[in-house]
C-alpha positions in Angstrom: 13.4 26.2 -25.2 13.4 26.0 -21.4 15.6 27.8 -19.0 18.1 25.3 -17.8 18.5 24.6 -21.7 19.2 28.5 -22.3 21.2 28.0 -18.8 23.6 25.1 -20.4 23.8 26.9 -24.0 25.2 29.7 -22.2 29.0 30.7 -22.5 31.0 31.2 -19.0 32.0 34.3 -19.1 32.7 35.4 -15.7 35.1 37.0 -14.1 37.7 36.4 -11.1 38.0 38.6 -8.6 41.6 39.6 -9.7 40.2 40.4 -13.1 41.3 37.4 -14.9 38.4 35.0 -17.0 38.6 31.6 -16.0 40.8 29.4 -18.2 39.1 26.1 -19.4 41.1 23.9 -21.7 40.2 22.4 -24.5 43.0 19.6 -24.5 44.2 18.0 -21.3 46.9 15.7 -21.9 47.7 14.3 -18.3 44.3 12.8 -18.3 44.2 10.5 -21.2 42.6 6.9 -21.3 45.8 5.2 -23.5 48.7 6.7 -25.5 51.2 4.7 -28.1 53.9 5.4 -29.5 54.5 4.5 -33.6 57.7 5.7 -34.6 58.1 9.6 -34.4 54.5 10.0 -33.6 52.9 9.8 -30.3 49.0 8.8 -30.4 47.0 10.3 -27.2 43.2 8.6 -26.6 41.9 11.3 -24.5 39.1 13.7 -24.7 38.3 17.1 -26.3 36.1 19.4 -24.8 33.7 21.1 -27.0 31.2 23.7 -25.6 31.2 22.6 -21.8 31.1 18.5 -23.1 33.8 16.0 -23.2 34.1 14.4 -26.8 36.4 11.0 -27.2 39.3 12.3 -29.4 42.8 10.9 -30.7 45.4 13.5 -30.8 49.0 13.0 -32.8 51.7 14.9 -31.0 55.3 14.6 -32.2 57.0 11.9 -29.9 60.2 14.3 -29.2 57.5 16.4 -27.0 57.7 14.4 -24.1 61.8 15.4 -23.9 61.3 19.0 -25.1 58.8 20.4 -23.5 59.6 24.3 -23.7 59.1 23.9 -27.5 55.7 24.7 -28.7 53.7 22.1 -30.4 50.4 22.2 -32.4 48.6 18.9 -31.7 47.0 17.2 -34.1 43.1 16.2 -32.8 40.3 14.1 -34.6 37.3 14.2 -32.6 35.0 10.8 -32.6 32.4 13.2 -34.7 35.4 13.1 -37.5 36.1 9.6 -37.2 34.3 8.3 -40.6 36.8 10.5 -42.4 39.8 8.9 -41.6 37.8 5.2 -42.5 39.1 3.4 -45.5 35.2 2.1 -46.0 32.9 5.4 -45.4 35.9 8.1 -45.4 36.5 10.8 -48.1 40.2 9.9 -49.2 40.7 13.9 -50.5 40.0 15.3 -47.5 41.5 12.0 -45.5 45.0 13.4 -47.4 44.8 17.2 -46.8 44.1 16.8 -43.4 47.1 14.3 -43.4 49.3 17.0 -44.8 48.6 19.6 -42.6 49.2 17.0 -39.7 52.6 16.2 -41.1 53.8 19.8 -41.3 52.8 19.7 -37.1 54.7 16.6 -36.3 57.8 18.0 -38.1 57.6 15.8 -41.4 57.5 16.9 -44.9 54.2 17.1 -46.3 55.4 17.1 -50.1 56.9 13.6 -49.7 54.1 11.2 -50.4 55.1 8.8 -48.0 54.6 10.9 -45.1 50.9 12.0 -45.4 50.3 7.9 -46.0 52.3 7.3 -43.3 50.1 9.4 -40.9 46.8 8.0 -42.5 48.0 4.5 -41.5 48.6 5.4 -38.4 45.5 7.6 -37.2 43.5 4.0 -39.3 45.0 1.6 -37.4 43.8 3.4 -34.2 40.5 4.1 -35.1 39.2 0.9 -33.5 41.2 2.3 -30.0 39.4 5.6 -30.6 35.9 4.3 -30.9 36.5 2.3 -27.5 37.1 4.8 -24.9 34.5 5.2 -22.2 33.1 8.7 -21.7 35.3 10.7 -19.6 35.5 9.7 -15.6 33.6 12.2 -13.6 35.4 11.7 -10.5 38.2 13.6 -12.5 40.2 15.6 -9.6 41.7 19.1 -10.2 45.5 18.8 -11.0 47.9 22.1 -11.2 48.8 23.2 -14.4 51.0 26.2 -14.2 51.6 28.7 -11.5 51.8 32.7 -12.0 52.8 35.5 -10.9 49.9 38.9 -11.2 51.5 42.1 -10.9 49.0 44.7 -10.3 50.8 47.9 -12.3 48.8 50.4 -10.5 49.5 49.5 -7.0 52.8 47.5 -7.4 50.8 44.9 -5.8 52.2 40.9 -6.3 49.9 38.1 -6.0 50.8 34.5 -7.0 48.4 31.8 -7.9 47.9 28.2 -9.1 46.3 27.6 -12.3 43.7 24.4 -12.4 42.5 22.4 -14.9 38.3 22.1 -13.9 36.9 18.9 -13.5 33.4 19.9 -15.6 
């Protein structure tokens, strides 16, 4: 293995200057390619990063979370390497409905009434062309503010504010 393979297999682990690790997240929702909305569900064509590379991904979020956005939400992701799952042709219907289940208790439906996990499967199949279609992620992608904060150093009393960015790697 040669070194700049080593270099890109390596994990960032370095630290700020105020002590804090940099923040890279996995999910970026203001940069998507398309969204849609199908009833209560919101479907997000965006991209998933996975060990320093962007993966094409389609993410189910409940649609409410655009108007409440203080409430927490655990969003539902199928990367393009899971795709054949969720195909009626190639898929494996067991797992297909289990992940379905577990996506309905995150958008707030219940997952005993058969209609619901079906529901969702339709859904995520009739995007799966959509998914397969998104270009690679744009690498002109700028930084955009996603929070601000407020570091209180406890020793010293000392009060420094900052901007948290979303990195375009």
């Amino acid at each position: 293995m040669s070194n700049e393979q080593q270099k890109e297999m390596q994990v960032d682990n370095s630290v700020d200057s105020d002590g804090t690790e940099h923040y890279r997240p996995a999910l970026d929702l203001t940069q998507c390619h398309r969204t849609f909305t199908r009833g209560d569900v919101t479907v997000w064509l965006t991209w998933l990063r996975r060990g320093g590379q962007w993966e094409a991904c389609m993410v189910l979020t409940p649609k409410r979370l655009m108007a409440i956005s203080h409430e927490r939400v655990t969003p539902c992701v199928i990367p393009m390497s899971r795709a054949w799952v969720w195909a009626e042709e190639t898929g494996d219907f067991g797992d297909c409905l289990i992940n379905a289940g577990v996506f309905c208790a995150n958008l707030g439906f219940n997952p005993f009434n058969p209609k619901n996990p079906l529901k969702v499967i339709g859904i995520v199949r009739d995007h799966l062309g959509d998914l397969l279609t998104i270009p690679p992620r744009p690498a002109d992608h700028r930084l955009s503010v996603t929070a601000e904060m407020i570091v209180t150093d406890n020793a010293t009393g000392k009060v420094k504010e900052m901007e948290v960015s979303d990195e375009p790697t």
